[in-house]
C-alpha positions as CSV (number, residue, x, y, z in Angstrom):
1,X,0.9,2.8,-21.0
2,X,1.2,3.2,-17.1
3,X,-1.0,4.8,-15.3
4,X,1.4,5.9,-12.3
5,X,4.8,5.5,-12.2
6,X,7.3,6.0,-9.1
7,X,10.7,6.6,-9.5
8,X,13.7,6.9,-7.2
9,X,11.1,8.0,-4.4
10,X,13.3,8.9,-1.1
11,X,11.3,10.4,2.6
12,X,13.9,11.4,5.2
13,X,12.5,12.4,8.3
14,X,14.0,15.2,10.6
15,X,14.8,13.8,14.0
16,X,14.7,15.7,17.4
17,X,18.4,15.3,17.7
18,X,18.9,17.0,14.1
19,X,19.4,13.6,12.6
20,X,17.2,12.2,9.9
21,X,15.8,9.1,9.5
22,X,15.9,7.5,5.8
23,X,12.5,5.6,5.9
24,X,12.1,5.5,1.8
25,X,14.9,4.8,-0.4
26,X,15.4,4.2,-4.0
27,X,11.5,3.0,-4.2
28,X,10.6,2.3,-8.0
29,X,6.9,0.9,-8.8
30,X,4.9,1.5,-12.0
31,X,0.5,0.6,-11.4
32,X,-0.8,0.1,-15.1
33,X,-4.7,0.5,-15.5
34,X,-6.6,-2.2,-13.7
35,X,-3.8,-3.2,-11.9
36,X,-3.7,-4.4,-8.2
37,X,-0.2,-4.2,-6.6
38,X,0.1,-5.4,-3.2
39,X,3.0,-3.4,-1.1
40,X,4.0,-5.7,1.7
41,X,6.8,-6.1,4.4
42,X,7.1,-6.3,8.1
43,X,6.1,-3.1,10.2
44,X,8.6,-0.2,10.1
45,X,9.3,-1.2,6.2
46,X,8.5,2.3,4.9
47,X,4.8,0.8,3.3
48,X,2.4,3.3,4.5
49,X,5.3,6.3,4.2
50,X,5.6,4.8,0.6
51,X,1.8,5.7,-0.1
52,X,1.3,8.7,1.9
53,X,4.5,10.2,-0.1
54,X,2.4,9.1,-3.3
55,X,-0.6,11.1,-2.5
56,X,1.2,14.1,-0.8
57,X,-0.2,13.7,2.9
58,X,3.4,13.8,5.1
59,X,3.9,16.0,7.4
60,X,6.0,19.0,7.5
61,X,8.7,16.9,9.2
62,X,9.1,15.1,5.9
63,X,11.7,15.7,2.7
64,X,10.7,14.0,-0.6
65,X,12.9,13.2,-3.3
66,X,11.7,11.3,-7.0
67,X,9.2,11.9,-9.0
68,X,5.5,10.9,-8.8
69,X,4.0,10.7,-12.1
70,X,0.6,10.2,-12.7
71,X,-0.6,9.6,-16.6
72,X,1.4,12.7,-18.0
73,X,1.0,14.7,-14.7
74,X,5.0,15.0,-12.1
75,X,3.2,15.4,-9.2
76,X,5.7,16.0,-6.6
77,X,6.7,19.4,-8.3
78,X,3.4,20.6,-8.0
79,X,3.1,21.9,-4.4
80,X,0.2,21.7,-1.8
81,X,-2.3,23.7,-4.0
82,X,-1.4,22.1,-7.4
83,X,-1.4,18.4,-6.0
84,X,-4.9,19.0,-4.2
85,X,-6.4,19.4,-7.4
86,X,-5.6,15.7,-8.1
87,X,-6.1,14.1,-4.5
88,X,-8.9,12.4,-4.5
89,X,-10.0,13.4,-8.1
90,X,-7.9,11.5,-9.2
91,X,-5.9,9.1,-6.7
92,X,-7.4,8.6,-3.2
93,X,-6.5,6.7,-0.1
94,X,-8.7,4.1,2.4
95,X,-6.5,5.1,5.2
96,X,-5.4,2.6,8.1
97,X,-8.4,2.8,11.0
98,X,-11.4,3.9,9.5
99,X,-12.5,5.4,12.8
100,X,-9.4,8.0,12.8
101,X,-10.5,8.3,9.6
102,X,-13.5,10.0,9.9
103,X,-14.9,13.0,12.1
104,X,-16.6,11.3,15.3
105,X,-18.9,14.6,15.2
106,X,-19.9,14.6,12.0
107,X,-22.4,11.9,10.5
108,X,-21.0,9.9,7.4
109,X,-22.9,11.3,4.6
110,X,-22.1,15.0,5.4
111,X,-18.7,13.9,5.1
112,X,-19.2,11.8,1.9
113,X,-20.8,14.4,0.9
114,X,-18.0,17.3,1.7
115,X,-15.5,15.7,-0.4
116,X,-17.4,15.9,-3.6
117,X,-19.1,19.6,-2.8
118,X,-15.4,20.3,-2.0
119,X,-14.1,18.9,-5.4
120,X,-16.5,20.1,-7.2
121,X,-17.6,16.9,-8.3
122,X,-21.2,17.6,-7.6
123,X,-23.0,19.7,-5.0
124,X,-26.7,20.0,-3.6
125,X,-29.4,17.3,-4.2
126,X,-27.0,15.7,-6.7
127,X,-24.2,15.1,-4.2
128,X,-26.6,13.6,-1.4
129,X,-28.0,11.1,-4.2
130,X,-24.8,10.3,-5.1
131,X,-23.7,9.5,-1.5
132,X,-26.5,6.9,-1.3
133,X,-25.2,5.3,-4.4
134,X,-21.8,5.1,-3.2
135,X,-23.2,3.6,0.2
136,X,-25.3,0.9,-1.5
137,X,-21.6,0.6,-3.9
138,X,-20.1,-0.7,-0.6
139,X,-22.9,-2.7,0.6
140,X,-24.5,-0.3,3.5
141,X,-27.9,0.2,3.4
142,X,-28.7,4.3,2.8
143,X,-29.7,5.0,6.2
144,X,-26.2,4.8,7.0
145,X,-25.7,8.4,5.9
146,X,-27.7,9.1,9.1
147,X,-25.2,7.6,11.4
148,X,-21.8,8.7,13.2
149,X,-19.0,6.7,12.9
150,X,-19.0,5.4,16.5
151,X,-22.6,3.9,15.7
152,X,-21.4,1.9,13.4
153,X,-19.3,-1.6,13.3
154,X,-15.4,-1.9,12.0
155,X,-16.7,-3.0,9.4
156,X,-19.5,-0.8,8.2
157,X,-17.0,2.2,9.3
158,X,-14.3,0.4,6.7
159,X,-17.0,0.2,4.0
160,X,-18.1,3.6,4.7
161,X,-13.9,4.7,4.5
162,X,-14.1,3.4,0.8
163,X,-16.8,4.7,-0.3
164,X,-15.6,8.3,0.5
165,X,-12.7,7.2,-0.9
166,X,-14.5,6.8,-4.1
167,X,-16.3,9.6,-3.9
168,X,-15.0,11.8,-6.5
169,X,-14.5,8.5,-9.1
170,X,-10.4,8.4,-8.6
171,X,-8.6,6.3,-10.9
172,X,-6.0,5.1,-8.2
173,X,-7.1,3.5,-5.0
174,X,-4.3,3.0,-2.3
175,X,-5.9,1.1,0.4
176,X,-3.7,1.2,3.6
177,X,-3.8,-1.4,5.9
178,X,-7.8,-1.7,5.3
179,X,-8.1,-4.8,7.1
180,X,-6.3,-4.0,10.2
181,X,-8.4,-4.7,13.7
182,X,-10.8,-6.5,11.8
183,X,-11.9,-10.3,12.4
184,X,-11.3,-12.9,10.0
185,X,-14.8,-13.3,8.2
186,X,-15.2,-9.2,7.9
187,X,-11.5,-8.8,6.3
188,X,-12.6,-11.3,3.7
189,X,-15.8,-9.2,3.0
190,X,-13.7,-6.4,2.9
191,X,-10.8,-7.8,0.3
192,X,-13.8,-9.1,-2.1
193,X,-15.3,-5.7,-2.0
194,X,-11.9,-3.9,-2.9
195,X,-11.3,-6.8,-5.7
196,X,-14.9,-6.4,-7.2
197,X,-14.8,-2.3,-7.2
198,X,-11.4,-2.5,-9.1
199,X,-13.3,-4.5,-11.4
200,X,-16.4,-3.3,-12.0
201,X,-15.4,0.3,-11.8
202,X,-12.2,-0.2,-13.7
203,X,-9.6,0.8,-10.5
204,X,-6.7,0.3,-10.2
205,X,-5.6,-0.3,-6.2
206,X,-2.2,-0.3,-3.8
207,X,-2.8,-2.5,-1.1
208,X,-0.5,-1.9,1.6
209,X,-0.8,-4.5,3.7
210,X,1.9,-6.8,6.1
211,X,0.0,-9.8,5.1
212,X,0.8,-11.6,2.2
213,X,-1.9,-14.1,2.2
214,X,-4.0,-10.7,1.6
215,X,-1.7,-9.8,-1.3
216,X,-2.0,-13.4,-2.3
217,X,-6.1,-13.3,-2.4
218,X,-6.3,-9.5,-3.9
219,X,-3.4,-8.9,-5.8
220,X,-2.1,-9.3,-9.5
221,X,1.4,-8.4,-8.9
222,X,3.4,-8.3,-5.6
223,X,5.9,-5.4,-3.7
224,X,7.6,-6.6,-1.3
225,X,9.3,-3.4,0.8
226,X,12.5,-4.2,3.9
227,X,14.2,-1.3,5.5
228,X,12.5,1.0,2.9
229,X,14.0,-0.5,0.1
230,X,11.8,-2.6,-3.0
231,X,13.9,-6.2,-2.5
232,X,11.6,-8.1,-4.9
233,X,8.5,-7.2,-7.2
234,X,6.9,-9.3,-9.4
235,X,3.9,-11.2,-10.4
236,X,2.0,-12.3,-7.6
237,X,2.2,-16.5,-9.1
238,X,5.7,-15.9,-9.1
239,X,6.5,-14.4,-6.0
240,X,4.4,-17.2,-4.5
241,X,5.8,-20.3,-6.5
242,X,9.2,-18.7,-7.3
243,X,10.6,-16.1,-4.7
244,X,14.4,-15.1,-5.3
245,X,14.4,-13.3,-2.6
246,X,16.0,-14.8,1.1
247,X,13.3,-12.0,2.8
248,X,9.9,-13.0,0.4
249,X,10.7,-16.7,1.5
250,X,11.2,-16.3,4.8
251,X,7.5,-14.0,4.8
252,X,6.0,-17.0,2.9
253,X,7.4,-19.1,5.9
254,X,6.0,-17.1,8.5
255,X,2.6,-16.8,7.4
256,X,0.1,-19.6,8.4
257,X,-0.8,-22.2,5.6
258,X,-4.6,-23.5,6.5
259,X,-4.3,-26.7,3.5
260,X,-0.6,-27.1,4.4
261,X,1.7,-28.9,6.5
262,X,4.6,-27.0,6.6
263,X,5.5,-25.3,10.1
264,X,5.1,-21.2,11.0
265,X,9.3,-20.3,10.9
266,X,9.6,-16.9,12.8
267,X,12.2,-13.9,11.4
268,X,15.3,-14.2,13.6
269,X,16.5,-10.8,14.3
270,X,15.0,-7.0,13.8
271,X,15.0,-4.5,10.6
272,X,18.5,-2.4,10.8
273,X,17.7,1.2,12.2
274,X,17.4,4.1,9.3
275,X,19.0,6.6,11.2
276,X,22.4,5.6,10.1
277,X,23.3,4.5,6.3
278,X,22.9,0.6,5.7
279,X,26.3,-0.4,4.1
280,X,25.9,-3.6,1.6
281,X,22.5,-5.6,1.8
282,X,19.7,-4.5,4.6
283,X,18.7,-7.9,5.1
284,X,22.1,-9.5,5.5
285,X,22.3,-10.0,9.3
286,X,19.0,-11.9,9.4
287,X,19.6,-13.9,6.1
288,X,20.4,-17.7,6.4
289,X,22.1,-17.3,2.5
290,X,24.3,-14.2,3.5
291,X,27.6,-14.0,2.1
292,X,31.0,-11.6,2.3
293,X,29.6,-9.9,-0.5
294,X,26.6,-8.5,1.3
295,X,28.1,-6.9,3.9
296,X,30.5,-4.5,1.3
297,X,28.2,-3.9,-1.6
298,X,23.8,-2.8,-1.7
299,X,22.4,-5.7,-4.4
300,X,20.7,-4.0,-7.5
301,X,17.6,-5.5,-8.5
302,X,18.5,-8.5,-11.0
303,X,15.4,-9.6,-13.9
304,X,14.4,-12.9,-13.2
305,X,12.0,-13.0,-15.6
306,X,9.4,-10.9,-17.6
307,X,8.2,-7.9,-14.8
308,X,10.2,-10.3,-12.2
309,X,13.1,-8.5,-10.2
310,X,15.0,-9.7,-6.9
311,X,17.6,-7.4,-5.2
312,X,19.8,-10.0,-3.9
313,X,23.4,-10.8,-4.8
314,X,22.4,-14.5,-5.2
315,X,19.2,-14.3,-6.9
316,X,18.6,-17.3,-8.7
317,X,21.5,-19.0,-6.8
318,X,19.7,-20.8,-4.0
319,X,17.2,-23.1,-4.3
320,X,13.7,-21.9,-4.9
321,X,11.1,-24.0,-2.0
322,X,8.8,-26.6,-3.4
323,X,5.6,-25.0,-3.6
């Protein structure tokens, strides 16, 4: 049985000219327990809308259409007061720059601390144990409770994020971006910790990320999101070995392979604007396999194989690279 499923999630965004911008559309996922799905594309892709539209934290500029389901629970038909009884109880969010994420006047453990007392997940001496658990969870020492945020490394401040985020014991994790502005050896420390919670604590995680080596490292199955559409999904051994997608292989090409020799190929072109209707395939002007077809008609996502889908009129057509 799933344990979240998204379907037919759409976010339009009103524009100052009294246009609207389409940045979600059609997005279907489905997280079973224990799963870790990575969401990735290229900035501007509709990734971070995606998960902020799953735990009911856009702005008031924002229309939502689709349902959110979580176990048995639609909660995008729940409004502001019925959905905060499941954020963070239930599904909770590592947001992207753990310094914005925090109040710079407030030390950490009052705030760890200010979720659960606010949750009523525990209160008092309880609630300031518990924050020293969830600190030594993440790997920071307990005095860390005793520090602001601006006293504190990227990288403490990023382990600190996640342990709020765990706070009241959630059973989603989406994890936005949780590497971002942090070096090399520190984002690796990060993505272990994230893998090893969702093990040990039985989570199941979102990464959002523009990096598919991360998705590669931390990740069971693989999203990959262009002009705010799902173009291919699929286990993460397939979407590596076997993409059917012209956009997945041209990420895979762009990304830096440390034990290989094959060359860093840049994207020709930019994302079509979402201010307007996209007419056929979104990728079509920066695909090398584009044909009449996908200028006149949007590709529906075709089964490639078990829990394997590709959106692309010639899935399964072109040759797959060597891997």
């Amino acid at each position: 049985m799933s344990l979240l499923e998204v379907r037919d999630l759409n976010v339009w965004f009103d524009l100052p000219d009294g246009g609207e911008l389409h940045a979600v559309q059609g997005v279907d996922l489905t997280l079973h327990a224990g799963q870790r799905l990575g969401l990735v594309g290229e900035s501007g892709s509709g990734k971070t809308t995606t998960g902020l539209a799953m735990i009911g934290l856009l702005p008031s500029s924002a229309s939502v259409g689709g349902e959110v389901r979580l176990a048995d629970t639609e909660l995008l038909t729940l409004g502001e007061k019925g959905f905060n009884a499941y954020r963070w109880r239930d599904i909770a969010m590592v947001f992207q720059g753990a310094m914005n994420a925090f109040d710079p006047v407030k030390k950490i453990g009052s705030q760890i601390f200010e979720a659960m007392d606010y949750h009523g997940v525990a209160s008092g001496n309880a609630a300031r144990t518990r924050v020293h658990e969830l600190l030594g969870l993440v790997g920071m020492p307990t005095n860390a409770a005793d520090k602001y945020p601006h006293e504190m490394s990227g990288g403490m401040r990023q382990r600190a994020a996640i342990a709020m985020a765990l706070s009241c014991e959630p059973k989603v994790l989406i994890a936005d971006e949780p590497t971002t502005a942090l070096d090399v050896m520190v984002q690796a420390q990060i993505l272990q910790l994230l893998t090893r919670l969702c093990d040990d604590l039985g989570l199941s995680m979102i990464l959002v990320t523009h990096d598919l080596a991360v998705v590669a490292q931390a990740c069971d199955t693989g999203a990959v999101m262009y002009a705010g559409q799902i173009v291919e999904i699929g286990p993460m051994e397939a979407l590596y070995h076997e993409p059917d997608h012209p956009y997945t292989r041209a990420l895979f090409a762009a990304t830096p392979d440390l034990y290989g020799d094959h060359p860093v190929a840049s994207i020709a072109g930019s994302p079509p604007h979402l201010n307007r209707p996209i007419v056929g395939c979104a990728f079509r002007d920066r695909c090398p396999d584009a044909i009449e077809v996908c200028v006149r008609e949007r590709p529906v996502p075709q089964v490639m194989a078990v829990g394997h889908l590709a959106a692309c009129h010639r899935a399964g057509e072109i040759a797959r690279p060597a891997s």
